[in-house]
C-alpha positions in Angstrom: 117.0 63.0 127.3 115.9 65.9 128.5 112.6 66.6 127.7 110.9 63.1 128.8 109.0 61.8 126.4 110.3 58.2 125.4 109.1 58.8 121.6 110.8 62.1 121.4 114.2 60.2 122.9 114.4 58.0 120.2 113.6 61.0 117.8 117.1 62.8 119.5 118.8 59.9 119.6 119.4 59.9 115.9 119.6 63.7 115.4 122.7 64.4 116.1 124.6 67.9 117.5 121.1 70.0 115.9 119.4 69.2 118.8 122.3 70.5 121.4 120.9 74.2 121.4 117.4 73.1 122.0 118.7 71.0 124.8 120.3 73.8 126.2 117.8 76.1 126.3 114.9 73.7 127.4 117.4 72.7 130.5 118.2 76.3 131.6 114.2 76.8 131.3 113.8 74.3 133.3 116.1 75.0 136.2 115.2 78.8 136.2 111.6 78.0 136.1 111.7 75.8 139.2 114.0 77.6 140.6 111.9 81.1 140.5 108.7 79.1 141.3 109.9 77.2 144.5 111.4 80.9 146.3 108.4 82.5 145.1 106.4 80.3 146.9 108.5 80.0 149.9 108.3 84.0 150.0 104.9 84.0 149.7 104.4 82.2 152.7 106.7 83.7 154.8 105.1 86.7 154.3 101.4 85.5 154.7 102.0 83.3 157.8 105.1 84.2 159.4 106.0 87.5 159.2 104.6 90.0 161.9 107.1 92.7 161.7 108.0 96.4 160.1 106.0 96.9 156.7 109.3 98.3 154.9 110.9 94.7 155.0 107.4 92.9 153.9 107.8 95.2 151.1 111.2 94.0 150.4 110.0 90.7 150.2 106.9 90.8 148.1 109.3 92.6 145.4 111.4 89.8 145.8 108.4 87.1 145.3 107.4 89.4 142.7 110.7 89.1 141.0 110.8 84.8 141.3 107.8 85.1 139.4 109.3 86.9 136.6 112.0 84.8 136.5 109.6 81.5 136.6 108.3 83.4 133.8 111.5 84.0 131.8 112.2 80.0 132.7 109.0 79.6 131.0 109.9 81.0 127.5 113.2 79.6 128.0 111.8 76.6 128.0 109.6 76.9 125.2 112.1 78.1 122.4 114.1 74.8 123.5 111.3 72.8 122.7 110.5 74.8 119.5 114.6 74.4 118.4 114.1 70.6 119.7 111.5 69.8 117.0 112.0 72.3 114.8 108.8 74.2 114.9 107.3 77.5 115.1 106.7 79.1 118.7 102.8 79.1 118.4 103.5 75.2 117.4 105.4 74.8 120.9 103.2 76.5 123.0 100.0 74.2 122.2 102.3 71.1 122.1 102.2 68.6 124.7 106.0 68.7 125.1 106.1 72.9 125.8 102.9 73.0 127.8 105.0 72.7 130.8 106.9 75.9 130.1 103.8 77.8 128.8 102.4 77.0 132.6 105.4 78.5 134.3 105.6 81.2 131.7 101.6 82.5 132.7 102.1 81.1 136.4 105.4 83.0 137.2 103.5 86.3 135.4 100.3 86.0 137.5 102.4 85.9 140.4 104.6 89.3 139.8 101.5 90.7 138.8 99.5 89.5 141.5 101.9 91.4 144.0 101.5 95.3 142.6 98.9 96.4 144.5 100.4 94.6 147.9 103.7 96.4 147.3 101.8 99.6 146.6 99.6 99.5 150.0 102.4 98.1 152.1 104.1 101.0 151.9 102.3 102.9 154.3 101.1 100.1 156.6 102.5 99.6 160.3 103.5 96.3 161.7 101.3 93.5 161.7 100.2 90.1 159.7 99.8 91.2 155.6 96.0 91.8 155.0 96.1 89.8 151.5 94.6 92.2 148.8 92.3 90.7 146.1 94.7 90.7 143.6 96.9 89.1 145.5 95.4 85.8 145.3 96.3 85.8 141.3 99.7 85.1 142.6 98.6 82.3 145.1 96.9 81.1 141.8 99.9 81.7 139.6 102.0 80.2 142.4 99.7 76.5 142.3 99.8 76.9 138.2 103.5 77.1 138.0 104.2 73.9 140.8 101.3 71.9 138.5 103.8 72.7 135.5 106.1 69.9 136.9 103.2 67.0 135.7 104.3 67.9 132.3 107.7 67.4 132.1 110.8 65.4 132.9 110.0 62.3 134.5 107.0 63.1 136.3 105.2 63.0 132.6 106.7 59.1 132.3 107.2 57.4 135.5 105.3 56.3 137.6 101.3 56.7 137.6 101.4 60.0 136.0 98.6 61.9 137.8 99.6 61.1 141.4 103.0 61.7 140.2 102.3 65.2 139.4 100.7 65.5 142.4 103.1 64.4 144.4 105.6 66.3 142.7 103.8 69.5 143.0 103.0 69.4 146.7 106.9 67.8 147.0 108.4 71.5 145.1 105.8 73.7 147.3 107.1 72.4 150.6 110.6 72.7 149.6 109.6 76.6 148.5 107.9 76.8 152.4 111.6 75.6 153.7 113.6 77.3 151.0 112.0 80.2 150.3 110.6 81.2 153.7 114.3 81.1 154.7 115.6 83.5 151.9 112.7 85.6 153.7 114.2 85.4 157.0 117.9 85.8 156.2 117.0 88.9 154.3 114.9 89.9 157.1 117.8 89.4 159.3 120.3 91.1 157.2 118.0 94.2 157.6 117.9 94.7 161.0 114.1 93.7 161.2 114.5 90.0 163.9 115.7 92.8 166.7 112.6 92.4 169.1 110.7 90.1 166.9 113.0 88.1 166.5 112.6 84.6 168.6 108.3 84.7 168.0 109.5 84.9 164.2 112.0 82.2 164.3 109.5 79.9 165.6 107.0 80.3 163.6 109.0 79.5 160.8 110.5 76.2 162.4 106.9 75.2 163.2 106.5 75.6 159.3 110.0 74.3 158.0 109.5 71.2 160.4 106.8 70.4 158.3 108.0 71.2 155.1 110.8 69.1 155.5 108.9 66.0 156.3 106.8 66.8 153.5 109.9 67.0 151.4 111.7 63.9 152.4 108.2 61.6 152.2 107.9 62.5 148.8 111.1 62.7 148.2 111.3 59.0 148.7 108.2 58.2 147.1 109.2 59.9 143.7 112.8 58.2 143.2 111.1 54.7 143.8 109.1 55.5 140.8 111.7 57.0 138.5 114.9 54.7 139.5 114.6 51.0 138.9 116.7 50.1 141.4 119.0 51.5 143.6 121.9 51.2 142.2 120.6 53.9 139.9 121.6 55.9 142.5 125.5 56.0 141.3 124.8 54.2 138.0 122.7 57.4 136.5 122.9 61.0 136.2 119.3 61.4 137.8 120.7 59.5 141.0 123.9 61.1 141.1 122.5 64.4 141.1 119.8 63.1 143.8 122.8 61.9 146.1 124.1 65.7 145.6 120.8 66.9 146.4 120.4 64.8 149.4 123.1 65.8 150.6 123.2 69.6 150.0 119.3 69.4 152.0 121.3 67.4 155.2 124.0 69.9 155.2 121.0 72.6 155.5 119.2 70.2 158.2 122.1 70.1 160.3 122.5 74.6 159.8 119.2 74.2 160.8 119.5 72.4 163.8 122.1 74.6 164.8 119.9 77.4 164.7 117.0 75.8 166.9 119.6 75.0 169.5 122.6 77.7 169.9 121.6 80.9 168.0 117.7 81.0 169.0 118.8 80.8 172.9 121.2 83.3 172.4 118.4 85.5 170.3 116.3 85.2 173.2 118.6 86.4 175.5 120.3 88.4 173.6 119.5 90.0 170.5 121.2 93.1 170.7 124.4 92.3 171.3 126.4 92.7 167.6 127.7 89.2 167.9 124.7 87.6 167.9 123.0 89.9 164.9 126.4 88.5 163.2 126.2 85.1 163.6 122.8 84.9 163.2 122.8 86.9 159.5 126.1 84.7 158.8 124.3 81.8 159.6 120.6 82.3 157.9 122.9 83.5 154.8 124.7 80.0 154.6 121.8 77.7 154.8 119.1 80.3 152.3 122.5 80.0 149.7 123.0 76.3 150.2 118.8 75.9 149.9 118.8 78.4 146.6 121.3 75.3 144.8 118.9 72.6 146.4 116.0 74.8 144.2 118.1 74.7 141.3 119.0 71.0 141.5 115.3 70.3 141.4 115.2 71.9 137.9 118.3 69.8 137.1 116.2 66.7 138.5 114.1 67.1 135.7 115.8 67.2 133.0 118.7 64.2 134.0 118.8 60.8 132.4 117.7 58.3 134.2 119.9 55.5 131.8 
């Protein structure tokens, strides 16, 4: 069941084909929520601690966190009409129940983030190059950003296996990392795309390994640590939906790794040497554009974690 609450299984279990819309909705809620939240994270950071070069494309990219967050936010409402066709009650019901919290979190979250960003966007527009001097405001989307990953406790199975609280935890800092990989790539492909890694470009691809390289032991380690709570053995690997889509998963984030490796050790020489030669710009927007699209379905998949039986 999708929603992860063992009394509200058995409840479904017995309703029938009513329940199929609710499903639906709470599931694409779900997957858009995480979805939005994890780039919007990863965009954040890219911009805080990684970019250093022209204003115009920082811009770009704080309209693009900006635009996670509303769709984090639209995930969130999703979400909660699911719930409220689930158990047949009113919105205002859903929203103070236990079973929509999660999607009134992402639904606040993702809209203190786009929020948050206004005034950046606004000032950035006239700035030079040079690290993002965070405006006050701008830590409402840090905030919202932290809300919406805390959301996660309070669904899918994070809300049933497992010591719930460290779960959550867990969870949380396991979706922020994969938003500091994820995200902070999307940054630098579209960064790339625009011209903007020509004479920044090695400084800026090593800051963000420094950062992905942690991120993606991060991910992994908790990775682990949250399928030995939800599976009960491993055959649930092939034996479930949850560890058939996790095999998927898995294997979507190698396919990444190994993009990733090729970028450390063939394009980033080749950057180094010789950014401005066309072939290089090409293979190195062709190449960022393949691993930020196979990462966006690994962000998805996450939402699709949460909502996949585990039986």
């Amino acid at each position: 069941m999708t929603v992860g609450s063992t009394p509200l299984d058995d409840f479904l279990s017995g309703a029938g084909s009513s329940t199929s819309t609710g499903e639906t909705l709470q599931r694409v809620g779900v997957v858009l929520g995480a979805g939005g939240v994890i780039i919007a994270v990863g965009l954040l950071v890219f911009v805080g601690a990684v970019w250093r070069g022209r204003a115009a494309d920082r811009v770009i990219l704080l309209r693009l966190a900006a635009g996670a967050g509303v769709i984090a936010a639209v995930g969130g409402v999703i979400e909660v009409a699911g719930v409220a066709s689930i158990l047949d009650i009113g919105w205002d019901a859903a929203l103070a129940d236990r079973l929509g919290r999660s999607g009134m979190m992402r639904l606040v979250g993702g809209a203190l983030v786009a929020v948050g960003l206004v005034e950046s966007v606004g000032r950035n527009r006239s700035e030079l190059a040079g690290a993002w001097q965070i405006e006050p405001s701008a830590f409402f989307s840090l905030a919202g950003a932290a809300f919406s990953l805390l959301a996660f406790g309070f669904d899918g199975h994070t809300a049933t296996e497992g010591p719930r609280v460290i779960h959550a935890l867990v969870n949380a800092v396991h979706l922020g990392a994969a938003g500091v990989w994820a995200g902070g790539l999307v940054g630098l492909a579209i960064v790339a795309v625009r011209g903007g890694l020509r004479g920044e470009g090695t400084a800026t691809f090593h800051r963000f390994a420094s950062a992905a390289t942690v991120a993606i032991v991060v991910v992994g380690v908790a990775g682990i640590v949250m399928a030995w709570w939800v599976l009960d053995s491993p055959g649930g690997l092939t034996s479930t939906d949850w560890g058939r889509i996790l095999l998927v998963k898995t294997g979507l984030v190698a396919i990444a790794g190994a993009i990733g490796a090729h970028h450390h050790f063939r394009v980033l020489p080749r950057l180094s040497t010789d950014a401005a030669s066309p072939d290089v710009s090409r293979q190195v927007n062709v190449s960022l554009g393949v691993e930020a699209g196979v990462l966006v379905v690994v962000a998805l998949a996450s939402g699709v974690l949460a909502t996949a039986s585990t039986v």
